[in-house]
PASEBA-1860 file (N, C-alpha, C; in nm, 3 decimals):
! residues 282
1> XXXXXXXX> -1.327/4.553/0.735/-1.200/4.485/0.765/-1.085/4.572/0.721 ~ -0.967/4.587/0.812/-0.869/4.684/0.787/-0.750/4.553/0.764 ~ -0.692/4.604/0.691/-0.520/4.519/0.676/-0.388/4.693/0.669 ~ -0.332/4.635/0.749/-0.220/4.754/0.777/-0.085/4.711/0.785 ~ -0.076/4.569/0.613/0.061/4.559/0.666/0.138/4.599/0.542 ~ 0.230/4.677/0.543/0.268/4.734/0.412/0.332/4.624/0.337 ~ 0.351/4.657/0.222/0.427/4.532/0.113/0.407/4.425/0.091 ~ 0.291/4.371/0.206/0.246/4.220/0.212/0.172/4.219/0.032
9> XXXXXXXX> 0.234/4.046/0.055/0.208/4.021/-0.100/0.069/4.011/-0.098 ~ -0.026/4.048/-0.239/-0.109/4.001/-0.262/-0.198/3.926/-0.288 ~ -0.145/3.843/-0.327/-0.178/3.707/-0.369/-0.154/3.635/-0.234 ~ -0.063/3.677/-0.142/-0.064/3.582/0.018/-0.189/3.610/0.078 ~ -0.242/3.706/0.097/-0.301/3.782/0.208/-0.489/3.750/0.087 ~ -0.473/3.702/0.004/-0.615/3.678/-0.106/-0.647/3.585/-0.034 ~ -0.652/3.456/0.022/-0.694/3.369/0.114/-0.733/3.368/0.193 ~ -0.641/3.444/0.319/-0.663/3.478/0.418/-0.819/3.578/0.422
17> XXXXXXXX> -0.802/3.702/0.349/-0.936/3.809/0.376/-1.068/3.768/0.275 ~ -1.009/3.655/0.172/-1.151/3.579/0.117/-1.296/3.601/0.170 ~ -1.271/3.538/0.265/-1.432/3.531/0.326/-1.421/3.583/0.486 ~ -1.379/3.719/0.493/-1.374/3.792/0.563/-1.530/3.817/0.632 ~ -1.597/3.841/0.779/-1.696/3.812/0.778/-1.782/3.679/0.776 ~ -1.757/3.573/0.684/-1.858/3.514/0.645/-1.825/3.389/0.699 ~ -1.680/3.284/0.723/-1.701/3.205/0.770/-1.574/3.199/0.843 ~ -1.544/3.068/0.971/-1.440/3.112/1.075/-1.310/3.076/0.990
25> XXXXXXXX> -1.182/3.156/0.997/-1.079/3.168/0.953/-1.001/3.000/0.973 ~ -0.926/2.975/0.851/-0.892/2.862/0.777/-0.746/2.822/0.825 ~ -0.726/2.744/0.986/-0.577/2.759/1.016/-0.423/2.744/0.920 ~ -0.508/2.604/0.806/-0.414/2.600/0.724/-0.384/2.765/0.629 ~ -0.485/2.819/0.554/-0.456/2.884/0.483/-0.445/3.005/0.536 ~ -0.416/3.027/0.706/-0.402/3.144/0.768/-0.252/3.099/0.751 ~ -0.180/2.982/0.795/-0.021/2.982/0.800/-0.003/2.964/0.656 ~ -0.033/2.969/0.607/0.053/2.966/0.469/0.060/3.105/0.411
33> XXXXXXXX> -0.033/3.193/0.409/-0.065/3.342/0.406/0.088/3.378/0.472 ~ 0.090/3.329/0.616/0.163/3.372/0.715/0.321/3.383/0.656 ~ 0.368/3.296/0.634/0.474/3.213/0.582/0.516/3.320/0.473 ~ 0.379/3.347/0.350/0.412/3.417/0.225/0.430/3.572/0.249 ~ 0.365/3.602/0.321/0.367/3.726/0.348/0.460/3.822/0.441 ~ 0.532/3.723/0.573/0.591/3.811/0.606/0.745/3.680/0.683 ~ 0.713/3.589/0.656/0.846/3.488/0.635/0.970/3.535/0.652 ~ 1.002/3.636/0.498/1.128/3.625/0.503/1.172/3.798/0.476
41> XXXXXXXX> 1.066/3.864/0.578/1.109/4.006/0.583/1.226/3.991/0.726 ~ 1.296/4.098/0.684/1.401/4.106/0.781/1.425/4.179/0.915 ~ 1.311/4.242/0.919/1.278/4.270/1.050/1.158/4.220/1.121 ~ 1.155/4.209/1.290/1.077/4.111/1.316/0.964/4.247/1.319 ~ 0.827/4.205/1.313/0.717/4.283/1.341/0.617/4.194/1.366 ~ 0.539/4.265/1.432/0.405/4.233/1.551/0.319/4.282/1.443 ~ 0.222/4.102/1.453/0.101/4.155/1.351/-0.028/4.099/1.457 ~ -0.103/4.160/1.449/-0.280/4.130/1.547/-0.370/4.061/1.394
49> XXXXXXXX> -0.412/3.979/1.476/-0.560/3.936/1.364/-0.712/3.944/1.507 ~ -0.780/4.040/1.455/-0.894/4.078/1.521/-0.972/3.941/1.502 ~ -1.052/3.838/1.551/-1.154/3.797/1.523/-1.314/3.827/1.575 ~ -1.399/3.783/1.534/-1.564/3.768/1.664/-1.582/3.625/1.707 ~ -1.648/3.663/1.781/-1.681/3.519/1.844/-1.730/3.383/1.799 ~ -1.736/3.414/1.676/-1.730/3.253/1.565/-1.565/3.275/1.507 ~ -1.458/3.316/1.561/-1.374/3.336/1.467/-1.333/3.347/1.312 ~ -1.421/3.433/1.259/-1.439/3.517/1.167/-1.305/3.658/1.172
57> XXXXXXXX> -1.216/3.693/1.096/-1.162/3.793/1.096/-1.249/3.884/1.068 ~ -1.199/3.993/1.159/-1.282/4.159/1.151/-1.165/4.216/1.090 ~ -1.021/4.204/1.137/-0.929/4.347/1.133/-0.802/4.221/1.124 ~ -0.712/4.250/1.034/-0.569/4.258/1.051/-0.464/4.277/1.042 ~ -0.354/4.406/1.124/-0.318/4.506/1.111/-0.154/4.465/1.199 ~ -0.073/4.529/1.133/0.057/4.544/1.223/0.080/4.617/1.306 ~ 0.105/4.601/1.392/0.132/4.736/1.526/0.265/4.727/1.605 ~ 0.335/4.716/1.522/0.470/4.716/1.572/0.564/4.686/1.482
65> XXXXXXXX> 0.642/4.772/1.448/0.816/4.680/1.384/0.939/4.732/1.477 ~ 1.019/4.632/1.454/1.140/4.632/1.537/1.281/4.592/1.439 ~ 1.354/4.575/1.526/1.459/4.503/1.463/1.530/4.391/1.396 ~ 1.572/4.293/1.370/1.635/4.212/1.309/1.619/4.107/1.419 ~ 1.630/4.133/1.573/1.614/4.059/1.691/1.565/4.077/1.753 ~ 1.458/4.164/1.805/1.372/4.183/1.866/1.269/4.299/1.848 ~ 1.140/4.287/1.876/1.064/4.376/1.885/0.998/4.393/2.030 ~ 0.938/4.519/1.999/0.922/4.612/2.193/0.739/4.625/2.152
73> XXXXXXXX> 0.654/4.584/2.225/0.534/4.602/2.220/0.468/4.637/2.346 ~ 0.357/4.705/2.384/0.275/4.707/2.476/0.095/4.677/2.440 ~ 0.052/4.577/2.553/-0.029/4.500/2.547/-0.201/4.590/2.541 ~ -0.131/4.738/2.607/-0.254/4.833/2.625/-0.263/4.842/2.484 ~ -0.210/4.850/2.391/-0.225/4.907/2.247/-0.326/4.778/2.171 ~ -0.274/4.670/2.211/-0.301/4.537/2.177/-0.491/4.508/2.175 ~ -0.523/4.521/2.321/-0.650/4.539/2.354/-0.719/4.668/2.344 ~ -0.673/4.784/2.279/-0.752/4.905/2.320/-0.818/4.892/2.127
81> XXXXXXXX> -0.677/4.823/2.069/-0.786/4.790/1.946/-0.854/4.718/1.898 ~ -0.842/4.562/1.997/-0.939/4.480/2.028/-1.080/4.511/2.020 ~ -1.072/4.628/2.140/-1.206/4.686/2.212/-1.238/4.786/2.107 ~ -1.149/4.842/2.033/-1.268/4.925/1.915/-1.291/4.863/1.801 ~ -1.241/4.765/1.752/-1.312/4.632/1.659/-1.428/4.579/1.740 ~ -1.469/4.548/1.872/-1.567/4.458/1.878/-1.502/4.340/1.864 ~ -1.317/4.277/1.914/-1.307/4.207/1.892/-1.349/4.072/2.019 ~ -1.370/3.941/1.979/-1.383/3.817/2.069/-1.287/3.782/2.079
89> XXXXXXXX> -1.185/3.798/1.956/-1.098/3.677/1.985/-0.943/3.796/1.895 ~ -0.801/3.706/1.984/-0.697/3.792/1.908/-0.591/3.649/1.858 ~ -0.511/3.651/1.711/-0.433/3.577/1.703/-0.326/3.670/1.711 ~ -0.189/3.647/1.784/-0.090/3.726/1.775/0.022/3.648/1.662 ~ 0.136/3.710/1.622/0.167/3.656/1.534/0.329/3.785/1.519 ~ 0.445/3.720/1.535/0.531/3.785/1.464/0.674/3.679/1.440 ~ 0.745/3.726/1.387/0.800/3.644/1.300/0.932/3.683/1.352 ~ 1.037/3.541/1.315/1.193/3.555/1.360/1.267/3.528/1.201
97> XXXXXXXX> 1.347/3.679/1.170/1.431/3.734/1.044/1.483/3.607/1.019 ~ 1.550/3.531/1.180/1.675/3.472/1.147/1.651/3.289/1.129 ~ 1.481/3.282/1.131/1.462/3.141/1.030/1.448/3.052/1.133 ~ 1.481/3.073/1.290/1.451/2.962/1.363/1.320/2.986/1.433 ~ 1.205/2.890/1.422/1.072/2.913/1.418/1.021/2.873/1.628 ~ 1.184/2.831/1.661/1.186/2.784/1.793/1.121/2.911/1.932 ~ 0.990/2.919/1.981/0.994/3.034/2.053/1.074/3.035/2.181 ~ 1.080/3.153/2.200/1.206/3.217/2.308/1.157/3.218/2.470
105> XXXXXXXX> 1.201/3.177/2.556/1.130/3.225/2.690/1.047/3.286/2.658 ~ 1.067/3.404/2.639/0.996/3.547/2.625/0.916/3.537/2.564 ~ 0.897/3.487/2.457/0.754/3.441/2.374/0.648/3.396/2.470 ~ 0.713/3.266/2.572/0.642/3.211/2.642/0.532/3.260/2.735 ~ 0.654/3.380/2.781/0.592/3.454/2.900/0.526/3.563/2.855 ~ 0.509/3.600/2.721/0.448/3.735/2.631/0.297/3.673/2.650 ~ 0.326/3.559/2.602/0.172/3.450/2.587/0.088/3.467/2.674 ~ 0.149/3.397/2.751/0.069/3.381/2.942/0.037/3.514/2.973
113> XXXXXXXX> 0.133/3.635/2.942/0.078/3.740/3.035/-0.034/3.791/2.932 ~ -0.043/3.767/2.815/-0.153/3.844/2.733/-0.259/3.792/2.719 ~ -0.262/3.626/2.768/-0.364/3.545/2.758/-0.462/3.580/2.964 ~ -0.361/3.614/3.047/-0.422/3.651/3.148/-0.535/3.793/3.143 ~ -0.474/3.883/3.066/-0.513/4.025/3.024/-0.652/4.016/2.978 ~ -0.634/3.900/2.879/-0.747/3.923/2.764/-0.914/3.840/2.874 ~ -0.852/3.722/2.958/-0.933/3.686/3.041/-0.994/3.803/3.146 ~ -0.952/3.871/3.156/-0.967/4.008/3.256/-1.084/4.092/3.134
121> XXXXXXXX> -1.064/4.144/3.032/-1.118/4.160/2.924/-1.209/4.124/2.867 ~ -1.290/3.955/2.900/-1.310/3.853/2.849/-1.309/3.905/2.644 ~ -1.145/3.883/2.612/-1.131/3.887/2.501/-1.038/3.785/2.469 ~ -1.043/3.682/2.424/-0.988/3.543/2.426/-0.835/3.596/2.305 ~ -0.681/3.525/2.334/-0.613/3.491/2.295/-0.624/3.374/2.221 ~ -0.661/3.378/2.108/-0.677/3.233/2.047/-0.533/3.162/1.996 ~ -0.418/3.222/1.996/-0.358/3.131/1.937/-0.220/3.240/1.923 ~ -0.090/3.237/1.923/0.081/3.326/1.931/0.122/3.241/1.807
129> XXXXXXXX> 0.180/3.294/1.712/0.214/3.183/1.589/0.394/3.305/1.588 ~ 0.492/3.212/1.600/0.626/3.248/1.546/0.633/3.220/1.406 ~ 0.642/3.283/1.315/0.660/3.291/1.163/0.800/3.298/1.090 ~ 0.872/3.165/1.014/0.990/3.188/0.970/0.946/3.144/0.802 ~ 1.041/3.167/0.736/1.021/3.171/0.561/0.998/3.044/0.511 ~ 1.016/2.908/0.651/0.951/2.778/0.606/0.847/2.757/0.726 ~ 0.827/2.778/0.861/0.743/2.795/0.935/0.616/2.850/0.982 ~ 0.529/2.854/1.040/0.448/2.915/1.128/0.416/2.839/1.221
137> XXXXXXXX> 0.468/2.867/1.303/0.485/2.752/1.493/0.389/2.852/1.580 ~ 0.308/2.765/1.663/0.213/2.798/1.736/0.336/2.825/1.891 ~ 0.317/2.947/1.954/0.381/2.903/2.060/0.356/2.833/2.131 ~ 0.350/2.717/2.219/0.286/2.602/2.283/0.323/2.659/2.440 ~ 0.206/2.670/2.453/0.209/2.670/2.618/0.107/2.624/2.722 ~ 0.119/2.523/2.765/0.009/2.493/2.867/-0.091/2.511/2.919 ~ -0.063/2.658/2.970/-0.209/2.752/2.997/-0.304/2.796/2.932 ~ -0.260/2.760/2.743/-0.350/2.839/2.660/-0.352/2.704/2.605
145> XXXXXXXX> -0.526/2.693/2.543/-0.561/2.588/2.473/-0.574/2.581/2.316 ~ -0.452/2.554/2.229/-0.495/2.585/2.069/-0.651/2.569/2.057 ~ -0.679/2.651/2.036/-0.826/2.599/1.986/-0.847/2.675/1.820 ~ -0.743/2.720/1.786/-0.766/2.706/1.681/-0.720/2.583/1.564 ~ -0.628/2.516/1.631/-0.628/2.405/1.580/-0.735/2.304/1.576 ~ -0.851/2.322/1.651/-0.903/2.252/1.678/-1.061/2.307/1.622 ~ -1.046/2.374/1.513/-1.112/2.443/1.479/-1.213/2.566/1.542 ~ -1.188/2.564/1.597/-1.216/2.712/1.667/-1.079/2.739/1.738
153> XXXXXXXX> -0.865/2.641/1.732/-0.768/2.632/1.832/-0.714/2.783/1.870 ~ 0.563/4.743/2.881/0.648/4.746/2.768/0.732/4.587/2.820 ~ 0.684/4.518/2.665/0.785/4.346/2.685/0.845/4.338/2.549 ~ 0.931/4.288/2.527/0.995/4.247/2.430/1.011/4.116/2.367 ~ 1.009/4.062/2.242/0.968/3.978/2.194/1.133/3.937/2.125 ~ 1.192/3.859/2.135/1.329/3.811/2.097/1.317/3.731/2.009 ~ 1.385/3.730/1.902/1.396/3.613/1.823/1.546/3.520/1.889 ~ 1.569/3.378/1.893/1.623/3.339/1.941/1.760/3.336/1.871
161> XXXXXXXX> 1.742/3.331/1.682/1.849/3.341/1.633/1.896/3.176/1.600 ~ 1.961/3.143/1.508/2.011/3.008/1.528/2.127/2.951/1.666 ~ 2.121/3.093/1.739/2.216/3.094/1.842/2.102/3.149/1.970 ~ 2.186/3.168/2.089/2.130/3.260/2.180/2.227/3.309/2.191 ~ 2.338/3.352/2.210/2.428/3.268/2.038/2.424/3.170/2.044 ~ 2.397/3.067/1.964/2.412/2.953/1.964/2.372/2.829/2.073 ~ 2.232/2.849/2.117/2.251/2.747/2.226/2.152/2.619/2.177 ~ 2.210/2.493/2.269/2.105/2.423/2.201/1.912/2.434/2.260
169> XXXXXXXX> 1.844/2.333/2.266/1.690/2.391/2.308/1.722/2.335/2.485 ~ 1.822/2.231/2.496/1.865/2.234/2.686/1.885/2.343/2.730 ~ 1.963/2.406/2.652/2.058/2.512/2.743/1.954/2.592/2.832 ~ 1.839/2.673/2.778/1.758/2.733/2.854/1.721/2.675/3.012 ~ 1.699/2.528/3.029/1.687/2.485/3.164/1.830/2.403/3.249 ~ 1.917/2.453/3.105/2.031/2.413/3.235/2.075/2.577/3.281 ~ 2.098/2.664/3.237/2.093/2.803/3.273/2.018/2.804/3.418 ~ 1.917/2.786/3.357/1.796/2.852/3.445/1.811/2.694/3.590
177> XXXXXXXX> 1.845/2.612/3.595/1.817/2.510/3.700/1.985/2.573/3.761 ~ 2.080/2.615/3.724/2.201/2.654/3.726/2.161/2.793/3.855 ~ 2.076/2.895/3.756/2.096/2.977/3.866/1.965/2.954/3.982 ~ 1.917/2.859/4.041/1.820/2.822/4.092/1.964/2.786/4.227 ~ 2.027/2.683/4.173/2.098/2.671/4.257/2.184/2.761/4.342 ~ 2.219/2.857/4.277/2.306/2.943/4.327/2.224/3.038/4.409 ~ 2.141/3.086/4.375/2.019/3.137/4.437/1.984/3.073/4.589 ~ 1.955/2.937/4.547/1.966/2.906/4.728/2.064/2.901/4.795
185> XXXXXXXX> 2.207/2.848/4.742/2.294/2.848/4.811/2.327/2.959/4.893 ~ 2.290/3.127/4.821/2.337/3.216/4.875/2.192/3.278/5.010 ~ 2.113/3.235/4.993/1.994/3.243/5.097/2.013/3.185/5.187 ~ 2.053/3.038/5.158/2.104/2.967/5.289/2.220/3.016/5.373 ~ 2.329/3.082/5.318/2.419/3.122/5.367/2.425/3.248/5.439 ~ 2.303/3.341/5.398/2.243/3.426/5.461/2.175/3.404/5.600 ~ 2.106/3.265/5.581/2.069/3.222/5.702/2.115/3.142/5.829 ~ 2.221/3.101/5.758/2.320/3.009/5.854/2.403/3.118/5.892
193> XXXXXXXX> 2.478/3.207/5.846/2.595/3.279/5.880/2.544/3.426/5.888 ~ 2.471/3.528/5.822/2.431/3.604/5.843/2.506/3.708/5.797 ~ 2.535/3.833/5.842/2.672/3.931/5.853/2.637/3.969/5.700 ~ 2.534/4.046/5.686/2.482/4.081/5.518/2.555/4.170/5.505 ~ 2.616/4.256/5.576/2.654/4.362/5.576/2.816/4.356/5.502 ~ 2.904/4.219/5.535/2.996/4.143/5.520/2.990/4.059/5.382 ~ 2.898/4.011/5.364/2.863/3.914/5.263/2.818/3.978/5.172 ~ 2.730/4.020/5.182/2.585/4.059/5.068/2.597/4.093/4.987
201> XXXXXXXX> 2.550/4.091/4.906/2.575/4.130/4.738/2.422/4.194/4.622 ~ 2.347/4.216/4.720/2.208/4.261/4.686/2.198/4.288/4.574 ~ 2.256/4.364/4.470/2.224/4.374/4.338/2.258/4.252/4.245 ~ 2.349/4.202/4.318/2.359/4.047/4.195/2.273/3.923/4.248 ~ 2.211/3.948/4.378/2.067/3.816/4.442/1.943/3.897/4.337 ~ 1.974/4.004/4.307/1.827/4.081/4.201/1.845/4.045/4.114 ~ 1.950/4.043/4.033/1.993/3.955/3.908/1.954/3.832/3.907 ~ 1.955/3.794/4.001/1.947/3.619/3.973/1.827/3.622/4.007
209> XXXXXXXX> 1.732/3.658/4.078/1.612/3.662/4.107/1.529/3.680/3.982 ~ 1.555/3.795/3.901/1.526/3.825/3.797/1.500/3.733/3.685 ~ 1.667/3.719/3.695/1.651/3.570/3.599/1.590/3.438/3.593 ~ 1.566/3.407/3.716/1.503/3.316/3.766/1.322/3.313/3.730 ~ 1.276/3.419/3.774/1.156/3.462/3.738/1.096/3.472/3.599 ~ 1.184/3.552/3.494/1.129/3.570/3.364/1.206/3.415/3.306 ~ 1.273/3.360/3.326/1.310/3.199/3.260/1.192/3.115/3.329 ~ 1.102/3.132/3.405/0.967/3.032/3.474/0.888/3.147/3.432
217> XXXXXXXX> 0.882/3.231/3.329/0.767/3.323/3.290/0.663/3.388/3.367 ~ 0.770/3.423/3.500/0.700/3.519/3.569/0.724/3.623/3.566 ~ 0.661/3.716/3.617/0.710/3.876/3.650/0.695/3.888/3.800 ~ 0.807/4.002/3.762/0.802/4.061/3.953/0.827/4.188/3.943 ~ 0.740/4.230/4.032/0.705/4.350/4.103/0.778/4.428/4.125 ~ 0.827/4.598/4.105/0.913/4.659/4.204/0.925/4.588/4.377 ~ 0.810/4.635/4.401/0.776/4.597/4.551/0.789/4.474/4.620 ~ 0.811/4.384/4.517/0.849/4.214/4.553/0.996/4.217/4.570
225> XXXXXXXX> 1.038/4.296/4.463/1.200/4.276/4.470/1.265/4.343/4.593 ~ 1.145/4.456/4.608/1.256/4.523/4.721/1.251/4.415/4.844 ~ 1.152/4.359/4.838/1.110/4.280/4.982/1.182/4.106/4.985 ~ 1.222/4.106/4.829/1.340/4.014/4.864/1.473/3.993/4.875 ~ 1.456/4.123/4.872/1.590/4.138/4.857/1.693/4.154/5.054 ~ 1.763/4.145/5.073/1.838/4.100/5.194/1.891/4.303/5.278 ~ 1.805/4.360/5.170/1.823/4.526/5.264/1.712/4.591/5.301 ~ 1.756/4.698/5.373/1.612/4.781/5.391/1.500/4.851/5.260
233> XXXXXXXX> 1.410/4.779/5.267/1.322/4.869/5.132/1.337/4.979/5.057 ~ 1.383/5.074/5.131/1.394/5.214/5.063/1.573/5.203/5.017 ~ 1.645/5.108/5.087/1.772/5.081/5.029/1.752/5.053/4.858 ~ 1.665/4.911/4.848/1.656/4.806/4.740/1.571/4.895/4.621 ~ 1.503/5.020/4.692/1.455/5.056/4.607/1.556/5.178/4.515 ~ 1.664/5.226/4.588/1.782/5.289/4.536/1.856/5.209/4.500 ~ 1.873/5.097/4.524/1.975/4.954/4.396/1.920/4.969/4.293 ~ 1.747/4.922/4.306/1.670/4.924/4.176/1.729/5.010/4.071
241> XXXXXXXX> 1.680/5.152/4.122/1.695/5.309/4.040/1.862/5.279/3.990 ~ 1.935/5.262/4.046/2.101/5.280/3.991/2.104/5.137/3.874 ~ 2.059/5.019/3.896/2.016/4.884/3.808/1.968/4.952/3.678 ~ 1.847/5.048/3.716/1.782/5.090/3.527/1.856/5.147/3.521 ~ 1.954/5.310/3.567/2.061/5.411/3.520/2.158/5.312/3.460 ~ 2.211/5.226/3.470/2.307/5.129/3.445/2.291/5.058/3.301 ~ 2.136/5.022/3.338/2.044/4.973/3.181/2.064/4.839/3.226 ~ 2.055/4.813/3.309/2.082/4.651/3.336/1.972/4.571/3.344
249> XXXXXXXX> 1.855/4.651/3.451/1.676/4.662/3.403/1.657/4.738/3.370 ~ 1.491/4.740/3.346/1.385/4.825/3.305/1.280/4.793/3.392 ~ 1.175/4.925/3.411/1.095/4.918/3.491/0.987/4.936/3.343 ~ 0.856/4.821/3.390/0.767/4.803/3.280/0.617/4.832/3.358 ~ 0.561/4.959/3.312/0.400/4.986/3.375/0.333/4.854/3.381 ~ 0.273/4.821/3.493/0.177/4.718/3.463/0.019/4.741/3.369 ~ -0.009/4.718/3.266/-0.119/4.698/3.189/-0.237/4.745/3.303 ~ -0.226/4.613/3.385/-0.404/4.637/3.482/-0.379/4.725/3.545
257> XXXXXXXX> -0.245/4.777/3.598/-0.263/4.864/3.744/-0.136/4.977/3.724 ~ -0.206/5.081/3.693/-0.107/5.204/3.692/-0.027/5.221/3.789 ~ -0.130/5.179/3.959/0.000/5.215/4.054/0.103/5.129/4.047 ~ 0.123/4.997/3.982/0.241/4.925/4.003/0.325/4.902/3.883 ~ 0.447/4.906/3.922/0.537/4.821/3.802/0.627/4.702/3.837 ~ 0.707/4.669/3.706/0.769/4.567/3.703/0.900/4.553/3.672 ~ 0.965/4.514/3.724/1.137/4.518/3.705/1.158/4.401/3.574 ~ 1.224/4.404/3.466/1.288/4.307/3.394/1.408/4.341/3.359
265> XXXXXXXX> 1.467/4.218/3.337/1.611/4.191/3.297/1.609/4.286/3.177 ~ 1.721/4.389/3.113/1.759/4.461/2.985/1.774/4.332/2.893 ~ 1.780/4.338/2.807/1.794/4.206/2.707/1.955/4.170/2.701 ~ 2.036/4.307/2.664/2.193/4.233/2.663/2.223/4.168/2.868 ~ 2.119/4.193/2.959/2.168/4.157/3.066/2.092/3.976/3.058 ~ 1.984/4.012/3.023/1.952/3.856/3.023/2.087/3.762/2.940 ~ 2.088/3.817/2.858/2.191/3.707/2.753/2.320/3.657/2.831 ~ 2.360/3.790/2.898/2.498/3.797/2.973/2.464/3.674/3.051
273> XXXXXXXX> 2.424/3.661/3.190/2.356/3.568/3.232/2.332/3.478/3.220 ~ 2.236/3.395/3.091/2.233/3.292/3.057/2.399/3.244/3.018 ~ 2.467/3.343/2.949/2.600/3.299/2.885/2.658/3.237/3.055 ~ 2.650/3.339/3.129/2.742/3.288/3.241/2.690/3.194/3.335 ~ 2.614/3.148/3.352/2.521/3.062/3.421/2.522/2.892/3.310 ~ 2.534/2.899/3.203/2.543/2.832/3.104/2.702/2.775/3.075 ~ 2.799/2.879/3.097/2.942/2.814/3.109/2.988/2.690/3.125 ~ 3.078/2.646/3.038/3.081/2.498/3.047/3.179/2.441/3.149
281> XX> 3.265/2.537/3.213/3.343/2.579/3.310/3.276/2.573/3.450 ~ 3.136/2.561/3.462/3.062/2.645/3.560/3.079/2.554/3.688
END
């Protein structure tokens, strides 16, 4: 069993690697470990807990630190040390500096896409825990079944902050139902009136597309965007390119498939966005 997290207290982390091997890991005294150990460090960091297939810890190691608000991880790193543990099972686990234990979209959609991966893998996601200096919150998401509660129950990871700045837990689906609307309105108007050439606004229907997508925790494709977008392909695919020069996206390798990638919102562009879509003015 490896532990690779520096400074973690000792006496936190004595519980947790107790009976390392010998019997399946203890949800209560895994969050309380959690809580003591990396609670109320001030930068967020990405910690893995390896298990086997009785959920037993093998390995648990940090593989990532970031900033105060976010950390940047990739999922190949995630599973490639999965696969040299011999692991069955992964708990993910990182923590928000700023004390609100509330997960972020992005948490949501970190979940789902790593819980799809690991099914591809058959290496089970058992469980995403957000960690604050009184918390350890399971991220809750639909598609994945705590089962460790139940005794066996490139993306970026945001802490939400007591703000987004400041929003309450609505704001995310009035944003997001906000630009849903606007989104059709301007498709329809494409289709009733036409004259794209007159109208169109192709890099801000990608924006909203964008946004639209990673707030319902999807991803999209280079190749989707170009094809929804209202120009010629090899146009949308030179919007794209000037969008990342800009920093407005990022293009993210896909994990399963080298030939493809993925367009996401830059993080100060997501925020922008929600802020303006969120306006109380609107």
């Amino acid at each position: 069993m490896t532990s690779n997290l520096p400074g973690s207290s000792e006496l936190a982390l004595e519980g947790l690697h107790a009976d390392v091997g010998t019997k399946p890991i203890d949800p209560d005294c895994l969050r309380r470990c959690l809580i003591d150990s990396m609670g109320s460090l001030p930068e967020e960091i990405l910690r893995v807990l390896f298990l086997d297939s009785a959920h037993r810890l093998i390995a648990d190691e940090q593989l990532q630190q970031g900033s105060a608000r976010k950390i940047n991880f990739r999922p190949r790193t995630i599973f490639l040390r999965a696969m040299e543990h011999g692991a069955a099972g992964l708990i993910i686990v990182h923590n928000h500096p700023s004390g609100n234990p509330q997960p972020s979209v992005t948490d949501l959609a970190v979940t789902r896409e790593l819980s799809d991966i690991g099914r591809t893998l058959d290496i089970e996601v058992i469980d995403h825990i957000v960690v604050t200096s009184m918390h350890a919150r399971s991220v809750t998401d639909p598609g994945i079944d705590n089962r460790l509660g139940q005794h066996t129950r490139d993306y970026v990871l945001r802490d939400r902050g007591n703000d987004f700045s400041g929003r309450r837990l609505d704001e995310p689906c009035r944003s997001l139902d906000r630009a849903r609307i606007v989104y059709r309105q301007r498709k329809l108007r494409r289709d009733l009136i036409g004259s794209t050439e007159l109208f169109g606004e192709p890099a801000w229907d990608m924006l909203i597309e964008l946004f639209i997508h990673e707030g319902e925790g999807k991803k999209l494709s280079t190749t989707a965007l170009c094809h929804g977008s209202c120009i010629p392909p090899s146009s949308a695919l030179r919007l794209i390119n000037k969008l990342c020069v800009a920093q407005l996206v990022v293009r993210v390798a896909d994990p399963c498939d080298g030939r493809r990638h993925f367009v996401e919102l830059a993080p100060t562009t997501a925020q922008r966005l929600h802020s303006y879509f969120n306006a109380e003015n609107w």
